[in-house]
N, C-alpha and C positions, 0 to 999 in steps of 0.2 A: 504494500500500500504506500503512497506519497507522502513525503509530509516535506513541511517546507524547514527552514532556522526559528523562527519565528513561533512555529507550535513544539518543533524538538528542545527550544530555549523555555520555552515554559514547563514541558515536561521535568527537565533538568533542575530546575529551580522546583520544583512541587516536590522532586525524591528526596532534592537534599536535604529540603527544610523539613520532610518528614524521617529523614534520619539524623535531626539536630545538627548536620555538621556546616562547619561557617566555609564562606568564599574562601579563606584564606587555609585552611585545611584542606579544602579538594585539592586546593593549588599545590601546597605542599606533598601531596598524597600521591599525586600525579607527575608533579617536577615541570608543572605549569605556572607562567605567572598568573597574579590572581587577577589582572586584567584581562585574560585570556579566557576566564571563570566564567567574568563579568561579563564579555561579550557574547558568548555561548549562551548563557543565560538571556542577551535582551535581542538573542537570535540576528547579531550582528556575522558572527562567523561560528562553524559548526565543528565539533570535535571529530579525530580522525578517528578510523576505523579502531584502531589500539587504545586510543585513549576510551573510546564510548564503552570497551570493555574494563577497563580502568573504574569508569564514573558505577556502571553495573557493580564492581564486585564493590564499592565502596560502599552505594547505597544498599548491598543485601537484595541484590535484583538480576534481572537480565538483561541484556540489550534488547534481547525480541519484545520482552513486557516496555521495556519505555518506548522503540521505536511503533509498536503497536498499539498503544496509547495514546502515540503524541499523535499517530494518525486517526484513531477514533475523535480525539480533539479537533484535528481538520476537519473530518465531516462534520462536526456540529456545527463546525463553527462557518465554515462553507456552506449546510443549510440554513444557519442563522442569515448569512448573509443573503443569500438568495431567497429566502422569507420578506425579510427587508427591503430589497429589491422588490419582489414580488407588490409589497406592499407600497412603497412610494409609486412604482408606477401606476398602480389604482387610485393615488392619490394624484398623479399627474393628470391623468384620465379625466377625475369627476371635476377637478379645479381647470381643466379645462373645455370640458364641457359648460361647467360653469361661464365660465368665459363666453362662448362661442353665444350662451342665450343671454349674455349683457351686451354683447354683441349685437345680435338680433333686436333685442329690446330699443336699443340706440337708433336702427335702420327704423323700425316700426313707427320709432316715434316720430322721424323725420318724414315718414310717409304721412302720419297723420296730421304732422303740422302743417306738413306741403295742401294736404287738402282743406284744414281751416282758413289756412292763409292765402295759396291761391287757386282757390276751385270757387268760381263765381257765377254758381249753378242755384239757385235756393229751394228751388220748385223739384228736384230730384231727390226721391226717395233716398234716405239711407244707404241704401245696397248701390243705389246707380251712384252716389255722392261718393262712397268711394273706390269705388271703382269706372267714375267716367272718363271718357277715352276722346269727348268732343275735345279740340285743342282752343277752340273758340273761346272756350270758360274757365280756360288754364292758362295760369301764368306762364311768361316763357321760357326762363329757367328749369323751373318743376317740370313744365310736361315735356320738353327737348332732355332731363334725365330720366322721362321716363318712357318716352317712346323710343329712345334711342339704346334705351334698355342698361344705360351707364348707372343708373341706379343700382340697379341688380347685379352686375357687374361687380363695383363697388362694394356693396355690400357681400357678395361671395369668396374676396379678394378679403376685406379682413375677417370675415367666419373662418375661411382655411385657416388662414394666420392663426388663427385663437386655436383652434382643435388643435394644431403641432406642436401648443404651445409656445409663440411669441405673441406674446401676450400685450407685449408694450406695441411693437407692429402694429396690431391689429385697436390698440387704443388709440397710437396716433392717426393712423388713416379714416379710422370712425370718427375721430375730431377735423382733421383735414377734411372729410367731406362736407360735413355744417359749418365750417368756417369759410370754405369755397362758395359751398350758398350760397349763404349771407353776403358774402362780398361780391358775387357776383349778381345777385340782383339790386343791390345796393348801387354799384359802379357799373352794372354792365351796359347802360343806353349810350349806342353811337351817338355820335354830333346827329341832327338831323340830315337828313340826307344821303348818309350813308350805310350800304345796300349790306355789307357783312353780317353775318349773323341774322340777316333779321332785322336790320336795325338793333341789334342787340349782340354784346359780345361777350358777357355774363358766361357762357361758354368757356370761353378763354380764359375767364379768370378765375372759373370753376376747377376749368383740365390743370393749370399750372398750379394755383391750391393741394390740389389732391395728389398733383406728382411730385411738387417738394415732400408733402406726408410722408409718402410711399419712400422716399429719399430718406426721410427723416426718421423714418421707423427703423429700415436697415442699420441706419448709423447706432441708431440705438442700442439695437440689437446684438449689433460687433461689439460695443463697449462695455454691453452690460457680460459677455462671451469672456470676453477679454480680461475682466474682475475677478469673474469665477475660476 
């Protein structure tokens, strides 16, 4: 069976101190220095095949009992590990799921404010308010992201992000997208006259919002990488 320094050093240390004898007496016992003890012990380097027969008849044992115990020790400690594992990444899983419907919650909202704010329809039922598709009664911003389907876009661009967990990713581009909004229907009316857009460039100032985000998320992302 395997075992590494690290669990044969713990063994080592668990005989001696159950047959009361000190670092500086194996040392001597052995014609090792007791530095030599000490690192055996914190599994920095391993004793050779002569001496592990040495440490066996000192403690009143065998080599096969410690090296077969220090490896029952690895696997516990290998399924502790892997338990552990097991268990954060269930914990990765539901905090980001979590994420992914704060996420959604964020789009939803903006879908509903797009249609308080601009669906200038009053005579349509509930179901037709929000879900109308005339562009007549739709502001220009709101309904060019949503015929043009960059909403949903958008919004599936940082849900991914959230489910792989990048979390911050997917927070800034959810803020980049309502910051692009607003600014873009705020500043988006051409000079009169002019045919771009629409008469309206809100577009523009929407697309270049939302792709510094997307920029800005990455950068994020690398430095938060880069900490850990």
């Amino acid at each position: 069976m395997a075992f590494n320094n690290r669990i044969l050093g713990r063994r080592i240390k668990a005989c001696r101190q159950a047959a009361g004898i000190s670092q500086e007496k194996v040392a001597e016992l052995i014609d090792v220095s007791r530095q030599a003890v000490t690192k055996w012990e914190a599994g920095q380097s391993a004793p050779s095949t002569e001496n592990l027969f040495k440490l066996a008849e000192i403690f009143g044992t065998t080599v096969d009992l410690i090296l077969t115990d220090g490896a029952e020790d690895e696997d516990a400690a290998e399924s502790a590990d892997t338990s552990e594992l097991r268990k954060t990444q269930k914990f990765d899983l539901r905090r980001n799921l979590r994420t992914v419907l704060l996420i959604a919650g964020v789009y939803a909202a903006y879908y509903l404010v797009g249609r308080v704010l601009c669906v200038h329809y009053e005579d349509a039922p509930v179901m037709g308010w929000l879900f109308l598709n005339d562009w007549k009664y739709i502001d220009y911003l709101y309904g060019w992201l949503l015929s043009s389907k960059l909403f949903w876009y958008a919004a599936a661009v940082s849900a991914a992000a959230a489910l792989v967990g990048k979390r911050w990713f997917a927070a800034v581009t959810a803020a980049a997208f309502g910051i692009g909004w607003v600014l873009g229907e705020l500043f988006g009316p051409n000079p009169e006259g002019a045919v771009l857009g629409h008469s309206h460039y809100g577009w523009a100032i929407w697309g270049g919002v939302f792709l510094i985000g997307v920029a800005a998320g990455v950068a994020v992302e690398i430095i938060r990488a880069r900490k850990n």
